[in-house]
Kinemage of the C-alpha trace (Angstrom):
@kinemage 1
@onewidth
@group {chain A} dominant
@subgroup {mainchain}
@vectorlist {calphas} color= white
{ca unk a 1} P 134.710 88.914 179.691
{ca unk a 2} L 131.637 88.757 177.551
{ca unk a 3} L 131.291 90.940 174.323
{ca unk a 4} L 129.203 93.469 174.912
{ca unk a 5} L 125.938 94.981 172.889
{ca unk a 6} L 124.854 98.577 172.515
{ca unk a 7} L 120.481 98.623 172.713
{ca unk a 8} L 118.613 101.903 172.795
{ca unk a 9} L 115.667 102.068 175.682
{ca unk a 10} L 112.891 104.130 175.687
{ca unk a 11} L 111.452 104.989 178.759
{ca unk a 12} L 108.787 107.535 180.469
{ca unk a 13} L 110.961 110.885 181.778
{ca unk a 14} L 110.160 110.787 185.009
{ca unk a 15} L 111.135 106.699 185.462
{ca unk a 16} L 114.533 107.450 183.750
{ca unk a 17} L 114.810 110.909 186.309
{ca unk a 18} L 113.842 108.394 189.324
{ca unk a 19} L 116.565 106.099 188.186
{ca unk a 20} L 119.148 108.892 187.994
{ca unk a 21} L 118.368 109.514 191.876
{ca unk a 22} L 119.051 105.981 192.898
{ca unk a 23} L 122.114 105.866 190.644
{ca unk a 24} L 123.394 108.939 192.325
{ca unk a 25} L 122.848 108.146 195.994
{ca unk a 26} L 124.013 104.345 195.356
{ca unk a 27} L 127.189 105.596 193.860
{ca unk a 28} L 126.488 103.258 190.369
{ca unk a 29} L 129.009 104.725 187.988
{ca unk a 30} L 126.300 104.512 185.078
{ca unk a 31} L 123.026 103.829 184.013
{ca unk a 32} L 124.190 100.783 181.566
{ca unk a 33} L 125.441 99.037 185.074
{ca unk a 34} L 122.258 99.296 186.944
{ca unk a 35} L 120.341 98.525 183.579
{ca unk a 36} L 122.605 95.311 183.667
{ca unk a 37} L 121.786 94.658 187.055
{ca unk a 38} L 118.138 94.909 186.842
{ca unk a 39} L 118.092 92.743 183.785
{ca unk a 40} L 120.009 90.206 185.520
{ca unk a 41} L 117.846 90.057 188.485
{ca unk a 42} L 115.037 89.280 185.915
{ca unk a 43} L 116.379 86.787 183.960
{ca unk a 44} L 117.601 85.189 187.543
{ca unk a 45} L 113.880 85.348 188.598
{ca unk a 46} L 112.350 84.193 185.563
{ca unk a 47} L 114.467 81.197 185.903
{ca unk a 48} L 113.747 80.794 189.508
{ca unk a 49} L 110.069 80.656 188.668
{ca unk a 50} L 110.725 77.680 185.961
{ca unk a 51} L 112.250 75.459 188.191
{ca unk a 52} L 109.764 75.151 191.177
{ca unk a 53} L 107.874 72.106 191.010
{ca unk a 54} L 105.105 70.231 192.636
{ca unk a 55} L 102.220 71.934 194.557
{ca unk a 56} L 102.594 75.138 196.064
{ca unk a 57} L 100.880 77.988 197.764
{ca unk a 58} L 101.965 81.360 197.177
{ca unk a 59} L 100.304 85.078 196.432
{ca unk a 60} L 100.526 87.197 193.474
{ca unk a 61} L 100.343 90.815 193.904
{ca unk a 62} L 100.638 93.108 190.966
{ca unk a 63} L 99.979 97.206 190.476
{ca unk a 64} L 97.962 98.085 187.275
{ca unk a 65} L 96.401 101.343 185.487
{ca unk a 66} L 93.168 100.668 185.517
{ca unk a 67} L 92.472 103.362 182.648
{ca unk a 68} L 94.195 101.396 180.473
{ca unk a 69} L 91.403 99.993 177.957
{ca unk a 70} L 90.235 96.790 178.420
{ca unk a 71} L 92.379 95.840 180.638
{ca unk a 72} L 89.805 95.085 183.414
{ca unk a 73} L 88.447 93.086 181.904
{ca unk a 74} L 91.116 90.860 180.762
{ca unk a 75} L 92.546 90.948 184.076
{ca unk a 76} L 88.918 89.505 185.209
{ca unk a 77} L 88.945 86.959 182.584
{ca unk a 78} L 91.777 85.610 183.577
{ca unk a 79} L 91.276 85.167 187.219
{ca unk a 80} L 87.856 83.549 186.426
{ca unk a 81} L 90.366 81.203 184.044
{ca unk a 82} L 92.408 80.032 186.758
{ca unk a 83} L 89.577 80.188 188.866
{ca unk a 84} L 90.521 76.502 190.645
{ca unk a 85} L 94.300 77.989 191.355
{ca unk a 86} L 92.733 81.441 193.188
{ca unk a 87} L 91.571 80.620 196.649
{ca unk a 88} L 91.112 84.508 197.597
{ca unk a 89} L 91.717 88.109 195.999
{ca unk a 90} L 91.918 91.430 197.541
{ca unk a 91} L 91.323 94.513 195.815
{ca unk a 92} L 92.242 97.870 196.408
{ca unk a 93} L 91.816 101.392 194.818
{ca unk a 94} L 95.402 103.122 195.417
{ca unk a 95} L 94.673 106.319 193.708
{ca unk a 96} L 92.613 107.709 190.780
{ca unk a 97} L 94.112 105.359 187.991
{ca unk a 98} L 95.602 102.399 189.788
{ca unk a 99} L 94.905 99.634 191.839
{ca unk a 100} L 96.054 96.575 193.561
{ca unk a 101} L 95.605 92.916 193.335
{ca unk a 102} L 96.584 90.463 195.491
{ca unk a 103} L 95.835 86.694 194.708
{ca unk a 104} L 96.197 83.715 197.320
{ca unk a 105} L 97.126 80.874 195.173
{ca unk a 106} L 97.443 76.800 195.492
{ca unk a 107} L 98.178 74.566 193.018
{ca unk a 108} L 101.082 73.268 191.076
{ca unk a 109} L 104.078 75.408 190.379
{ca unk a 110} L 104.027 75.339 186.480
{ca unk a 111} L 100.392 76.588 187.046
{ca unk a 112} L 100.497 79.656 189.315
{ca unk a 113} L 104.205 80.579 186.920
{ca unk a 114} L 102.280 80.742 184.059
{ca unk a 115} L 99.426 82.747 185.552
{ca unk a 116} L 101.825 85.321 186.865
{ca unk a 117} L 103.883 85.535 183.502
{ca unk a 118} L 100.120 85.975 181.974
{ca unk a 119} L 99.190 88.707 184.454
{ca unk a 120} L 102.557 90.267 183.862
{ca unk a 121} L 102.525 90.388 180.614
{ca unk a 122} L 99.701 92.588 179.966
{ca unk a 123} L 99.827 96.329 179.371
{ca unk a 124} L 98.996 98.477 181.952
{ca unk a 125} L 100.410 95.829 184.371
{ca unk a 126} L 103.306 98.421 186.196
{ca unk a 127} L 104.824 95.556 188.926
{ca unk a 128} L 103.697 92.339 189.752
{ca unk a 129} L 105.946 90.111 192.587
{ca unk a 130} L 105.387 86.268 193.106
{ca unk a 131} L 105.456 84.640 196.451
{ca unk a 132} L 106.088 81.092 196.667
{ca unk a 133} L 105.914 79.366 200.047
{ca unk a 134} L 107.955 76.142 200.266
{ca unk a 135} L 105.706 72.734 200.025
């Protein structure tokens, strides 16, 4: 077995209270295992998303707090970047500080990746989820 490391998290109340709930009525026998878990099913994505190659068509749909400064307009900037990879967007207003993107993508794989880490990456950005479609 691995050695294992001790890291502290901190993390908004009511996430770590949500967790708790899913811990309990999965029957995980503690919060370091599903911490594990969700780290490995990052890293396993993350790795996923390197590998895909050639030219793909996929859609990017990501949750974000629009309150949070600026980032509107980084988010904007960024799609007007990669203009030639977005073929569509949809927006939607989801409550009084968030909203929903969804991007229809082509191009090559190492492109639309690298968009989505970018999009990711930013603060305010709560989930984002890649869809590749095969070819």
């Amino acid at each position: 077995m691995s050695k294992l490391e001790r890291v502290s998290l901190t993390i908004p109340t009511e996430l770590l209270q949500a967790l708790d709930r899913i811990l309990k009525s999965e029957g995980y026998v503690s919060r370091s295992e599903a911490v594990r878990d969700a780290i490995t099913e990052f890293v396993s994505e993350r790795a996923w998303r390197r590998k895909l190659g050639g030219q793909r068509r996929g859609v990017i749909v990501f949750v974000y707090n629009h309150e949070v400064r600026g980032l509107s307009d980084r988010l904007l900037h960024i799609q007007h970047q990669e203009g030639e990879l977005i073929v569509s967007t949809l927006h939607w207003h989801v409550d009084e500080k968030n909203c929903l993107e969804v991007l229809l993508v082509k191009g090559r794989a190492q492109q639309i990746t690298r968009l989505a880490e970018r999009l990711e990456a930013l603060r305010g950005v709560k989930q984002l989820r890649l869809v590749v479609l095969d070819g």
